[in-house]
PyMOL Python script that loads the backbone (N, CA, C, O; Angstrom):
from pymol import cmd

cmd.read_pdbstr("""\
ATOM      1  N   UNK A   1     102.423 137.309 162.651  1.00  0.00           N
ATOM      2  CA  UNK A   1     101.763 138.596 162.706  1.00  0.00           C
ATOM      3  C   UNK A   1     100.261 138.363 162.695  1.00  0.00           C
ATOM      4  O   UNK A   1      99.635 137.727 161.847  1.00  0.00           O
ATOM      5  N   UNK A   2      99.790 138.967 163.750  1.00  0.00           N
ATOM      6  CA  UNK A   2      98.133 138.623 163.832  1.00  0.00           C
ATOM      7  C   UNK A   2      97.488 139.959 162.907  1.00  0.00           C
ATOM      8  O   UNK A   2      98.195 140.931 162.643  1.00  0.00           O
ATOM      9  N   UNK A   3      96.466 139.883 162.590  1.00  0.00           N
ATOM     10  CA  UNK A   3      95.562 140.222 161.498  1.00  0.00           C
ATOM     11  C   UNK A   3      94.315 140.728 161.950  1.00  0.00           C
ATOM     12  O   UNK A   3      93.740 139.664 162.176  1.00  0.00           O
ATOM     13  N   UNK A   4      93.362 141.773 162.287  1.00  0.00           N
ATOM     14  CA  UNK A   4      92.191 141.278 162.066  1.00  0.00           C
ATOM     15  C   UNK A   4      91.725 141.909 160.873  1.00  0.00           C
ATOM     16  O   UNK A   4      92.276 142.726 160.135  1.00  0.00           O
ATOM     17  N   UNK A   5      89.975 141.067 160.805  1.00  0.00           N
ATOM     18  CA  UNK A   5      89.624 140.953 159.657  1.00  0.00           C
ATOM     19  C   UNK A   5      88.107 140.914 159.257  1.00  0.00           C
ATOM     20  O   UNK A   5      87.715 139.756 159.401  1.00  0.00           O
ATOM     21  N   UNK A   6      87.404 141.491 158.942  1.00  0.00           N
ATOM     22  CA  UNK A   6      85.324 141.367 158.725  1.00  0.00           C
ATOM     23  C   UNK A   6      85.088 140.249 158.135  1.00  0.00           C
ATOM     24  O   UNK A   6      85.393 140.245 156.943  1.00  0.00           O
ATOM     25  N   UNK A   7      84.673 139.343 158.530  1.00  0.00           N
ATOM     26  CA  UNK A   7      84.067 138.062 158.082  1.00  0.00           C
ATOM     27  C   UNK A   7      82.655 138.423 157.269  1.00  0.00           C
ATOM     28  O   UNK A   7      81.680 138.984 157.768  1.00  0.00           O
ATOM     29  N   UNK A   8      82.787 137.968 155.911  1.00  0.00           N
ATOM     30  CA  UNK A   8      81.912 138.207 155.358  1.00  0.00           C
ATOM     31  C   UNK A   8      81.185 137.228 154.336  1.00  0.00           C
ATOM     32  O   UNK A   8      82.014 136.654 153.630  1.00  0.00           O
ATOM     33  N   UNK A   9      80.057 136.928 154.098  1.00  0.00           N
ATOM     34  CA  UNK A   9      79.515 135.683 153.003  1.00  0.00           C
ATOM     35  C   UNK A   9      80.384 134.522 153.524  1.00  0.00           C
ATOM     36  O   UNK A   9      81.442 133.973 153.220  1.00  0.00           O
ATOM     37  N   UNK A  10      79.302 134.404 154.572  1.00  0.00           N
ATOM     38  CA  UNK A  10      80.144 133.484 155.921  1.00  0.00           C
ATOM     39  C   UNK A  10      79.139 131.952 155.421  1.00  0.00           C
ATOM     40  O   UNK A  10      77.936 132.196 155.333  1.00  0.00           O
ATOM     41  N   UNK A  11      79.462 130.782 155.174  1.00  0.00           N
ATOM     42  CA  UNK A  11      78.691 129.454 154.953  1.00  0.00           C
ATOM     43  C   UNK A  11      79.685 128.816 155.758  1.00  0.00           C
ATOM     44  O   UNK A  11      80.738 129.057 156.349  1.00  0.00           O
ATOM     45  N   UNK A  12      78.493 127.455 155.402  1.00  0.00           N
ATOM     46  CA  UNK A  12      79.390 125.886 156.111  1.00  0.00           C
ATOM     47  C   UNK A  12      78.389 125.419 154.690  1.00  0.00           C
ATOM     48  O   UNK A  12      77.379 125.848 154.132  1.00  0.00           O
ATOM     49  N   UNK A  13      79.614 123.981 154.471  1.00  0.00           N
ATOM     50  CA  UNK A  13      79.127 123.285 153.507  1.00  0.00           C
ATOM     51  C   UNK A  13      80.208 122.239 152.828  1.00  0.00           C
ATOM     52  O   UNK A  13      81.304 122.234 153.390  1.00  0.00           O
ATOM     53  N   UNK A  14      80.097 121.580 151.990  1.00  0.00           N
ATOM     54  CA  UNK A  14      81.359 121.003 151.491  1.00  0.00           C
ATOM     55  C   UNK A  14      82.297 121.783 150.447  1.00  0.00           C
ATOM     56  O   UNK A  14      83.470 121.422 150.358  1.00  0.00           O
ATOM     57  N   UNK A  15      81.840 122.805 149.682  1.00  0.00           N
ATOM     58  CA  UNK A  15      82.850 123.350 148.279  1.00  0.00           C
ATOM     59  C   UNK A  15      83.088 122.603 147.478  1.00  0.00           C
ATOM     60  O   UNK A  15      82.315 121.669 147.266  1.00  0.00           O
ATOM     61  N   UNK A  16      84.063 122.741 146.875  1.00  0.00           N
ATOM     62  CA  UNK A  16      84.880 121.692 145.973  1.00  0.00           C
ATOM     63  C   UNK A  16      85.984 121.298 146.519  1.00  0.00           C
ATOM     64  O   UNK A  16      86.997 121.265 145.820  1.00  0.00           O
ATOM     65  N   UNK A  17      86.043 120.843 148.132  1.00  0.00           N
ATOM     66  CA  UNK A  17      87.354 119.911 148.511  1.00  0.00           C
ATOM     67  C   UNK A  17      86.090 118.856 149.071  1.00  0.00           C
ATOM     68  O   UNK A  17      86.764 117.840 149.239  1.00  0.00           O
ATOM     69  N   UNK A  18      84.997 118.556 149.375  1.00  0.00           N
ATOM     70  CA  UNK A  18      84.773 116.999 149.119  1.00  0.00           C
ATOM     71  C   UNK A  18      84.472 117.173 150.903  1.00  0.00           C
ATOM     72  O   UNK A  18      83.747 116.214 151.171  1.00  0.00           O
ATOM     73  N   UNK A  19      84.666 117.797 151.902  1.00  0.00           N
ATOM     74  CA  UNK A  19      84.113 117.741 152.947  1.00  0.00           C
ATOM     75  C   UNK A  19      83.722 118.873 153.695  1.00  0.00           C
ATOM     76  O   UNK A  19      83.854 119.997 153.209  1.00  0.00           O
ATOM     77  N   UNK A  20      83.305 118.719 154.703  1.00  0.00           N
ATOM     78  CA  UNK A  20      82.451 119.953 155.245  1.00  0.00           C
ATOM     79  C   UNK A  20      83.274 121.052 156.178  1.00  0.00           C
ATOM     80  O   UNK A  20      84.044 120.808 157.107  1.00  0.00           O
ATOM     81  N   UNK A  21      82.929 122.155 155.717  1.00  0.00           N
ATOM     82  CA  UNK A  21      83.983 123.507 155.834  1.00  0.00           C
ATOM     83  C   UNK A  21      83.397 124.621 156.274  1.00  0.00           C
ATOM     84  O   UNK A  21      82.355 124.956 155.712  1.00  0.00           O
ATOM     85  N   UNK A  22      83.871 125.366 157.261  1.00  0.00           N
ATOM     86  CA  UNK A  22      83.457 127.256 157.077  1.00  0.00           C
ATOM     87  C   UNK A  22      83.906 127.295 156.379  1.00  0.00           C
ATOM     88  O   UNK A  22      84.748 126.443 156.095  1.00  0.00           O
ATOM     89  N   UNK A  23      83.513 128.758 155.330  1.00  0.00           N
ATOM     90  CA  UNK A  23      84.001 129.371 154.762  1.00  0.00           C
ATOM     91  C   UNK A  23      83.912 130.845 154.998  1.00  0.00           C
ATOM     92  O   UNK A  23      83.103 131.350 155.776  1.00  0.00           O
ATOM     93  N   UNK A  24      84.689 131.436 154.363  1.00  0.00           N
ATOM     94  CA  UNK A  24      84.135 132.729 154.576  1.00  0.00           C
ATOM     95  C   UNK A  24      85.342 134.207 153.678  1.00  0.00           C
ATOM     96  O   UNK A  24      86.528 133.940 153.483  1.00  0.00           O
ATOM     97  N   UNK A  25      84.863 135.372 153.334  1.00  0.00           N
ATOM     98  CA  UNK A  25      85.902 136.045 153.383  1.00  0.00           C
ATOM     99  C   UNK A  25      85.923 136.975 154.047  1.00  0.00           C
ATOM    100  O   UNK A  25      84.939 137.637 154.373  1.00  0.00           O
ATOM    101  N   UNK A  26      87.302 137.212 154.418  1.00  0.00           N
ATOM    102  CA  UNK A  26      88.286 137.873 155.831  1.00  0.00           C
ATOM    103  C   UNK A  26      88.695 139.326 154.614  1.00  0.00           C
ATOM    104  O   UNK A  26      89.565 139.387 153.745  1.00  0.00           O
ATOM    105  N   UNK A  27      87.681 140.310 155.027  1.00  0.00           N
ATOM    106  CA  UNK A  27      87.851 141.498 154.303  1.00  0.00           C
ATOM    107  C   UNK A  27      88.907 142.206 155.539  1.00  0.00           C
ATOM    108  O   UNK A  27      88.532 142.277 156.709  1.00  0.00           O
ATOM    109  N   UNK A  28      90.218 142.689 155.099  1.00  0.00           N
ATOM    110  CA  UNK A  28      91.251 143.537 155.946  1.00  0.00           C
ATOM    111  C   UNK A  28      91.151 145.395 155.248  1.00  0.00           C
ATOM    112  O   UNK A  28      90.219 145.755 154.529  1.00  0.00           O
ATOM    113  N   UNK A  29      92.037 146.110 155.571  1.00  0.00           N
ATOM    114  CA  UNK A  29      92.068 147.557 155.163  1.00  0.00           C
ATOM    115  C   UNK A  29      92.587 146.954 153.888  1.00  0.00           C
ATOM    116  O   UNK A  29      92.054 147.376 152.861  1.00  0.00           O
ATOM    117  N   UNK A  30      93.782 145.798 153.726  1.00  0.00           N
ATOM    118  CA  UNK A  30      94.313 146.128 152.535  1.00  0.00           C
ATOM    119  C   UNK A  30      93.673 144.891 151.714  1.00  0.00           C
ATOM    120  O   UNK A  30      94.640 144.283 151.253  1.00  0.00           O
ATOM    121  N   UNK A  31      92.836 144.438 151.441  1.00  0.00           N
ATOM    122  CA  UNK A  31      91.758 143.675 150.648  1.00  0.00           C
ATOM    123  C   UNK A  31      91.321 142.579 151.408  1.00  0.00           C
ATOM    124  O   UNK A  31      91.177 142.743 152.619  1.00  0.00           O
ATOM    125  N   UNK A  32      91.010 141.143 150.735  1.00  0.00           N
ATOM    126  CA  UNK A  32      89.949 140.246 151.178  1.00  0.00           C
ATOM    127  C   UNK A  32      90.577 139.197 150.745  1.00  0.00           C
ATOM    128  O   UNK A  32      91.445 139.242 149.874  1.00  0.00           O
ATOM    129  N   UNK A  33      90.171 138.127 151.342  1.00  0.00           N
ATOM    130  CA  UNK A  33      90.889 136.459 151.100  1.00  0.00           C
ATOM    131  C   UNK A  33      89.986 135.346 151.580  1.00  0.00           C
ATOM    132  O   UNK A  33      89.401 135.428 152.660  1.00  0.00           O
ATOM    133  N   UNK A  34      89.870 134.276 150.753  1.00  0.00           N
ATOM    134  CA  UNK A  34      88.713 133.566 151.020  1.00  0.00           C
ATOM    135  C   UNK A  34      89.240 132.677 152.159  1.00  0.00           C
ATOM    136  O   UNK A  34      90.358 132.175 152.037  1.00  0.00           O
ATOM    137  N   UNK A  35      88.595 132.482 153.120  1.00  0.00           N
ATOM    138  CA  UNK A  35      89.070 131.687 154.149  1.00  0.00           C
ATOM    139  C   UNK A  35      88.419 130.121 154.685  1.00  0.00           C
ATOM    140  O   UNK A  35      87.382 130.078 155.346  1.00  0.00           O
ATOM    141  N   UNK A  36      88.997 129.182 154.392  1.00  0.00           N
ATOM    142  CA  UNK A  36      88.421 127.841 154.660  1.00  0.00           C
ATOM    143  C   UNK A  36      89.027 126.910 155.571  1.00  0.00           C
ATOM    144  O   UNK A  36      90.111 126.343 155.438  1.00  0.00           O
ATOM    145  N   UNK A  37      88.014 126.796 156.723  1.00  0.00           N
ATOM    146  CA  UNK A  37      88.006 126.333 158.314  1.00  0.00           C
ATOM    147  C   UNK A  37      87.369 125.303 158.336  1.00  0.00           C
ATOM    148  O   UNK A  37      86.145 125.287 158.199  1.00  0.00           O
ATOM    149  N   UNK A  38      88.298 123.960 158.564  1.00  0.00           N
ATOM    150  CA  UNK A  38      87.892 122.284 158.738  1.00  0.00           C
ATOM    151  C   UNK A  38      86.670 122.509 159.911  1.00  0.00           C
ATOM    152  O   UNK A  38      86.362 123.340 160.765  1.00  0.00           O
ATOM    153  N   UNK A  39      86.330 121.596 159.535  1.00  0.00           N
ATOM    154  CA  UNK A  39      84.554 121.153 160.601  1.00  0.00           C
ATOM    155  C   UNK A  39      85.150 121.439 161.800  1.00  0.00           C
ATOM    156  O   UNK A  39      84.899 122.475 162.417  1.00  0.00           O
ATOM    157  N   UNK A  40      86.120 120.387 162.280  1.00  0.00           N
ATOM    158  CA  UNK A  40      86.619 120.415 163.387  1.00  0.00           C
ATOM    159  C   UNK A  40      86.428 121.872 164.208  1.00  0.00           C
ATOM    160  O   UNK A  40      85.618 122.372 164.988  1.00  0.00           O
ATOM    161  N   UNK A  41      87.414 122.159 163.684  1.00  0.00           N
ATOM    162  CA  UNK A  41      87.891 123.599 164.312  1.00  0.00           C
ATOM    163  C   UNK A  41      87.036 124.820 163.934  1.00  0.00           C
ATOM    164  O   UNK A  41      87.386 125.827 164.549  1.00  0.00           O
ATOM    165  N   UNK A  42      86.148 124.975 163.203  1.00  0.00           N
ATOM    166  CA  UNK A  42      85.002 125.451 163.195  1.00  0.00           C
ATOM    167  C   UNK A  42      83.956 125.167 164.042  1.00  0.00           C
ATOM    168  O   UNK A  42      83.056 125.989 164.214  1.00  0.00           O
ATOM    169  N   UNK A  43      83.970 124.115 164.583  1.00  0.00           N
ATOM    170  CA  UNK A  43      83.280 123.325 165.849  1.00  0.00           C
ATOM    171  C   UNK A  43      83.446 124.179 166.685  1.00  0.00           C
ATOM    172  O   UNK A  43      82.599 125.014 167.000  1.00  0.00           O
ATOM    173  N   UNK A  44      85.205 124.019 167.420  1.00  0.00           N
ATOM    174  CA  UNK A  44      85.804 124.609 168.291  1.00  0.00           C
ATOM    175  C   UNK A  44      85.561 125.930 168.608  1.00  0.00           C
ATOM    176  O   UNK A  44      85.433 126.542 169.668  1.00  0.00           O
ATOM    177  N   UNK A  45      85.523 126.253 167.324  1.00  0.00           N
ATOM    178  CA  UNK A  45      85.578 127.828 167.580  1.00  0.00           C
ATOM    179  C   UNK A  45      84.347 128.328 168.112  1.00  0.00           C
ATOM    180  O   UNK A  45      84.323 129.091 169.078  1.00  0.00           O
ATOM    181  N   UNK A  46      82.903 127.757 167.269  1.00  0.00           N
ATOM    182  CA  UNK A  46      81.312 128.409 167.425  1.00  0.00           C
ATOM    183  C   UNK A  46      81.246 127.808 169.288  1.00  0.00           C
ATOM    184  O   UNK A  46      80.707 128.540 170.118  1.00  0.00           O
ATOM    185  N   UNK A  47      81.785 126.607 169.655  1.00  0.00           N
ATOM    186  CA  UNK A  47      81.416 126.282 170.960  1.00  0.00           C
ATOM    187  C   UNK A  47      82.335 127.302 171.777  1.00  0.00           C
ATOM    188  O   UNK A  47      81.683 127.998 172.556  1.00  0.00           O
ATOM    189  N   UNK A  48      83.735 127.543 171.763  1.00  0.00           N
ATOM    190  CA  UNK A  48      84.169 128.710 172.160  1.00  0.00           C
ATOM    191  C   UNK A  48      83.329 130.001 172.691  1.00  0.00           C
ATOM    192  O   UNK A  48      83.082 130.477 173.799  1.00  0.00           O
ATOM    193  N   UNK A  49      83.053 130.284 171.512  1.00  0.00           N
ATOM    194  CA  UNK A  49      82.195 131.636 171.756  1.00  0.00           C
ATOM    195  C   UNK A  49      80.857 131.893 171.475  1.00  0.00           C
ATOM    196  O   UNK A  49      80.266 132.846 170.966  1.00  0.00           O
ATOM    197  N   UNK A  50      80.445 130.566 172.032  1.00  0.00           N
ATOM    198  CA  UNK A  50      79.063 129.990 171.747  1.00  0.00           C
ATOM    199  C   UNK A  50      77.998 130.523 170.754  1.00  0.00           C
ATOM    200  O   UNK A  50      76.986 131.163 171.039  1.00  0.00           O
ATOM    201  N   UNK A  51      78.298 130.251 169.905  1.00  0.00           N
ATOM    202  CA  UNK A  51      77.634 131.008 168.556  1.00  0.00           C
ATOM    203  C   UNK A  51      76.682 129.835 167.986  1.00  0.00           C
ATOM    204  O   UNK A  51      77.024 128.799 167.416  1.00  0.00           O
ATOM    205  N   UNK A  52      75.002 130.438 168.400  1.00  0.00           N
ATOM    206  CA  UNK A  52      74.234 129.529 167.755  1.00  0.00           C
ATOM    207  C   UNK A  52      73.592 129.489 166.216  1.00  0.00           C
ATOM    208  O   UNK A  52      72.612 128.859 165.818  1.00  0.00           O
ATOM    209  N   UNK A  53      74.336 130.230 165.614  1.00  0.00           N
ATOM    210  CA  UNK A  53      74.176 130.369 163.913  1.00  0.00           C
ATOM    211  C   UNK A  53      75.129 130.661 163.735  1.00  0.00           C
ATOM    212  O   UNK A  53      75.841 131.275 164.530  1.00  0.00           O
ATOM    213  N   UNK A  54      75.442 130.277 162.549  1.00  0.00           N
ATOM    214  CA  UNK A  54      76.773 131.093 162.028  1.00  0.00           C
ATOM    215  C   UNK A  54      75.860 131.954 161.046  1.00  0.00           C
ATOM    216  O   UNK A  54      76.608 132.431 160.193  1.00  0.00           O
ATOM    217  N   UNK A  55      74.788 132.271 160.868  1.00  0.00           N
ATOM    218  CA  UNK A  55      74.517 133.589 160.079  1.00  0.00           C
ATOM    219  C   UNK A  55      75.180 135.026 160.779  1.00  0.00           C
ATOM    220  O   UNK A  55      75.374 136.087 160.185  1.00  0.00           O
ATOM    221  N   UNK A  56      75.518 134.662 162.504  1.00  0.00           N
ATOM    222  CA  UNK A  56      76.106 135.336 163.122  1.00  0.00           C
ATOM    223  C   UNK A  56      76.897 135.692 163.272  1.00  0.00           C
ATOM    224  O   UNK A  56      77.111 136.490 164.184  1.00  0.00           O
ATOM    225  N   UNK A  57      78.058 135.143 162.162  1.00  0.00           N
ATOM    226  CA  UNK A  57      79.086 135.615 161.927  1.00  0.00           C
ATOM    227  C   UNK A  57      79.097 136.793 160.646  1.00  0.00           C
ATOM    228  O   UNK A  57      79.982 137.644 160.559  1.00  0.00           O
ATOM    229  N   UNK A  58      78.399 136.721 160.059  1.00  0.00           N
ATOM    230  CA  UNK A  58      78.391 137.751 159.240  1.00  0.00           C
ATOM    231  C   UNK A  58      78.736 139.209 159.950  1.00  0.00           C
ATOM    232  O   UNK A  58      77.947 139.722 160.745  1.00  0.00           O
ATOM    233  N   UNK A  59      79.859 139.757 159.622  1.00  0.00           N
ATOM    234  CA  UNK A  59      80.503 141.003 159.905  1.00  0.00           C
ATOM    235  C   UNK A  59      80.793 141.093 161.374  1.00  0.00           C
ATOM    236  O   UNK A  59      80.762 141.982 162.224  1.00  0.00           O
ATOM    237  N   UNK A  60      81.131 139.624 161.326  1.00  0.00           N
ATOM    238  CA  UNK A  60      81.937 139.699 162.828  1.00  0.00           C
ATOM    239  C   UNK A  60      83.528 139.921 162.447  1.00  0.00           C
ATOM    240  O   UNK A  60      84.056 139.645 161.369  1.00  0.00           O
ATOM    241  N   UNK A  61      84.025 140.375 163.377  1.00  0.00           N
ATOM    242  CA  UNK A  61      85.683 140.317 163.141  1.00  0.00           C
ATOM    243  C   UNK A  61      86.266 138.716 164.005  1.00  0.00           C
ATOM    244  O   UNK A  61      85.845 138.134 165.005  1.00  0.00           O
ATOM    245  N   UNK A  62      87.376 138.431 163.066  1.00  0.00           N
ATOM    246  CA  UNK A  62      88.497 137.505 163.771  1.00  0.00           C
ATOM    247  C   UNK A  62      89.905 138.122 163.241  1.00  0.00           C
ATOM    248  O   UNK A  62      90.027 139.156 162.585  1.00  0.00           O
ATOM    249  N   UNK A  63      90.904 137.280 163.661  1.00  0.00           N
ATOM    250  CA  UNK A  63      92.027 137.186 164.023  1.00  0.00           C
ATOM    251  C   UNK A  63      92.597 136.082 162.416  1.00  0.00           C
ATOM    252  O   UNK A  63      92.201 134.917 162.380  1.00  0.00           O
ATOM    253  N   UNK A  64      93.512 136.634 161.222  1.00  0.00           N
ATOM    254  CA  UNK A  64      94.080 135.750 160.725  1.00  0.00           C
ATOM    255  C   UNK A  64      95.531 136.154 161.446  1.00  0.00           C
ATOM    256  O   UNK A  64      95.841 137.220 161.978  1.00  0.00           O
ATOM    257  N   UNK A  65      96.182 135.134 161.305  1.00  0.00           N
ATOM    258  CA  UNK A  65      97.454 134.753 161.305  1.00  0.00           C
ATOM    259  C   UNK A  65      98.835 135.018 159.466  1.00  0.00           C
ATOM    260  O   UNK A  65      98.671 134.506 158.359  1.00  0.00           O
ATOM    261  N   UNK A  66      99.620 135.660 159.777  1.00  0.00           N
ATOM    262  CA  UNK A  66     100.447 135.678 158.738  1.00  0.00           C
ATOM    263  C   UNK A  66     101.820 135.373 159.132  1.00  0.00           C
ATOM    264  O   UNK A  66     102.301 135.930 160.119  1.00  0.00           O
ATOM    265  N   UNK A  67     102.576 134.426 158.352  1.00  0.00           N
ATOM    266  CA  UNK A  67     103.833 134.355 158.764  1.00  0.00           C
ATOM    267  C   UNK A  67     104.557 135.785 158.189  1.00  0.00           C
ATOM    268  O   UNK A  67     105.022 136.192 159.254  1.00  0.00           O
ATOM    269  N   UNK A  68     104.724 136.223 157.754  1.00  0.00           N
ATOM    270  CA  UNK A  68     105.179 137.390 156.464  1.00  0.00           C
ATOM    271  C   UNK A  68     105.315 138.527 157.754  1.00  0.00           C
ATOM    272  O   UNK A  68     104.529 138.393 158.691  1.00  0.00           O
ATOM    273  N   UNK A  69     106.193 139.506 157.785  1.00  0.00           N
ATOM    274  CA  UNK A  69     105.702 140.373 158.875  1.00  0.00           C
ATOM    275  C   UNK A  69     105.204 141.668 157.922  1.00  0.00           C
ATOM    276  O   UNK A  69     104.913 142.721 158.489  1.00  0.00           O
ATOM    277  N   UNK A  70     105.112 141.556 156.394  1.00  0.00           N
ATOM    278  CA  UNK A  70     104.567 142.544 156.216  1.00  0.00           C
ATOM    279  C   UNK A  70     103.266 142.090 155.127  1.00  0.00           C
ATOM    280  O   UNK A  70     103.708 141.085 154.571  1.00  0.00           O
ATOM    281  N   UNK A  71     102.267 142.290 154.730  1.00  0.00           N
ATOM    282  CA  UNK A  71     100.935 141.485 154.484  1.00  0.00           C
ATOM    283  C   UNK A  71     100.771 142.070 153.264  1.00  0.00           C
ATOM    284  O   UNK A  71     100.448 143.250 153.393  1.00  0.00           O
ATOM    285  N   UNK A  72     100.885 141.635 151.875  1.00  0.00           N
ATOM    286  CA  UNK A  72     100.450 142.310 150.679  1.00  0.00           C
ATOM    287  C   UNK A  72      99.828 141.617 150.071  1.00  0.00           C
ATOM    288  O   UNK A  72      99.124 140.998 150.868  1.00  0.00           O
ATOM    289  N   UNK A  73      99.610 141.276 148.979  1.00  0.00           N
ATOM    290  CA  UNK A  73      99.146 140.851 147.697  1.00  0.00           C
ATOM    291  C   UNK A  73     100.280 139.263 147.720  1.00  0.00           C
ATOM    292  O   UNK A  73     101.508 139.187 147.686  1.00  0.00           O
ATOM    293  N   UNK A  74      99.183 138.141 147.794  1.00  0.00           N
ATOM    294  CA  UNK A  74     100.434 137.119 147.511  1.00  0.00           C
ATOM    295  C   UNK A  74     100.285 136.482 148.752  1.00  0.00           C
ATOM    296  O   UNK A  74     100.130 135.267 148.622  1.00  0.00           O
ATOM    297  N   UNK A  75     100.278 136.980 150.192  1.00  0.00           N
ATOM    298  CA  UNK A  75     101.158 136.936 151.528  1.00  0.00           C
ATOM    299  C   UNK A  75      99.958 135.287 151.566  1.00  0.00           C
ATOM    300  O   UNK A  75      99.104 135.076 150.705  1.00  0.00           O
ATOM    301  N   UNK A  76     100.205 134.460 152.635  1.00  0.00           N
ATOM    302  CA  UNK A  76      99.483 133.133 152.617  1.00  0.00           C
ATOM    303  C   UNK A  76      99.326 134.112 154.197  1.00  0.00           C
ATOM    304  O   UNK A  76     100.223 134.626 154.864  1.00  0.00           O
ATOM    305  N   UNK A  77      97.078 134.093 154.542  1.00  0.00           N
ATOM    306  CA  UNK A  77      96.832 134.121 156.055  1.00  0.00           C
ATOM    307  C   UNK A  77      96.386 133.023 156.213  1.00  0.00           C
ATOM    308  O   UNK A  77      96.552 132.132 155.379  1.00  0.00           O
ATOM    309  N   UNK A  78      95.529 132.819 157.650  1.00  0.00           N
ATOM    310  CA  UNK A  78      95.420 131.766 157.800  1.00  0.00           C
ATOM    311  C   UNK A  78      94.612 132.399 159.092  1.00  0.00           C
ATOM    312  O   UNK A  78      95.055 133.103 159.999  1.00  0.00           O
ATOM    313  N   UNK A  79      93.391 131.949 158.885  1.00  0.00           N
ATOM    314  CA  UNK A  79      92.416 132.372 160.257  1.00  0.00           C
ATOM    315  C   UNK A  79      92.909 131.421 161.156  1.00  0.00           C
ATOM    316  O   UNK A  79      93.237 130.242 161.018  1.00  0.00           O
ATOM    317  N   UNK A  80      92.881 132.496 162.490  1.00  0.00           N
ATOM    318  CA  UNK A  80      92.891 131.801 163.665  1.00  0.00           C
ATOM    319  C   UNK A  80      92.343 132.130 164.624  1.00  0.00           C
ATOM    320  O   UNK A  80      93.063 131.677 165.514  1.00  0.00           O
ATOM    321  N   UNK A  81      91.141 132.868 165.305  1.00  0.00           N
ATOM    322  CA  UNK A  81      90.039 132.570 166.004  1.00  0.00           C
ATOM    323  C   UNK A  81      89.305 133.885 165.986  1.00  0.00           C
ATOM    324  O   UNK A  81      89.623 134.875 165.326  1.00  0.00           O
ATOM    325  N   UNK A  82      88.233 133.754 166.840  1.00  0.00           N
ATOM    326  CA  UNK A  82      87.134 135.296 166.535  1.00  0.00           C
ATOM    327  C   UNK A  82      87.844 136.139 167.321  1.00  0.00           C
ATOM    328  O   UNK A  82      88.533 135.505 168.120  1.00  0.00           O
ATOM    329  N   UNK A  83      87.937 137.137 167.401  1.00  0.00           N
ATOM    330  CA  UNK A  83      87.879 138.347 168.330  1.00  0.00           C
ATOM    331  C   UNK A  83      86.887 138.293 169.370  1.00  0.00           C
ATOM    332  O   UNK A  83      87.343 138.765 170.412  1.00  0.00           O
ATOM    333  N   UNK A  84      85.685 137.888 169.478  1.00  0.00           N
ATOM    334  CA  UNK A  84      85.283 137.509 170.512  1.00  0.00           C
ATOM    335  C   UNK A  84      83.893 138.776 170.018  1.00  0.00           C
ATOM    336  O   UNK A  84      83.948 139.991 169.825  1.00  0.00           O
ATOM    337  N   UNK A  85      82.947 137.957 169.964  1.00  0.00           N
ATOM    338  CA  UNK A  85      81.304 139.022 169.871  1.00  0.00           C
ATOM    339  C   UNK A  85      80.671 139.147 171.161  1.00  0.00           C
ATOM    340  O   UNK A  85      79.625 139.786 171.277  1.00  0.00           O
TER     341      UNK A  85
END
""", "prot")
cmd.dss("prot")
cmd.show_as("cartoon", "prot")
cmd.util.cbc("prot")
cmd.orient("prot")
């Protein structure tokens, strides 16, 4: 089940897993979830849709992913690409 979602208090940086990450949280109608995107594919994605800051993502929308077909409190998402700015 695809998702979208307001990307918000959007960084890159390491956190506390030890390597370098988007982060961000994916605010939906029914709340918010912190979302953390390997270098890699954070790569992928900004060259995708050629995004030369990611300050530019701030209150952009994307796309999470849920296996669950119904999304509550609990449910595991899982970003999977912008909606396209």
């Amino acid at each position: 089940m695809k998702i979208m979602a307001v990307m918000r208090h959007v960084g890159f940086g390491c956190r506390d897993c030890g390597r370098p990450v988007l982060f961000f949280e994916a605010k939906t109608g029914e709340g918010g979830s912190l979302q953390i995107v390997d270098a890699q594919e954070a790569f992928r994605c900004l060259t995708k849709h050629n995004i030369y800051d990611i300050k530019h993502l701030e209150g952009a929308t994307c796309w999470l992913e849920s296996s669950d077909t119904d999304v509550r409190a609990g449910s595991t998402v899982k970003f999977s690409d912008l909606t396209g700015l």
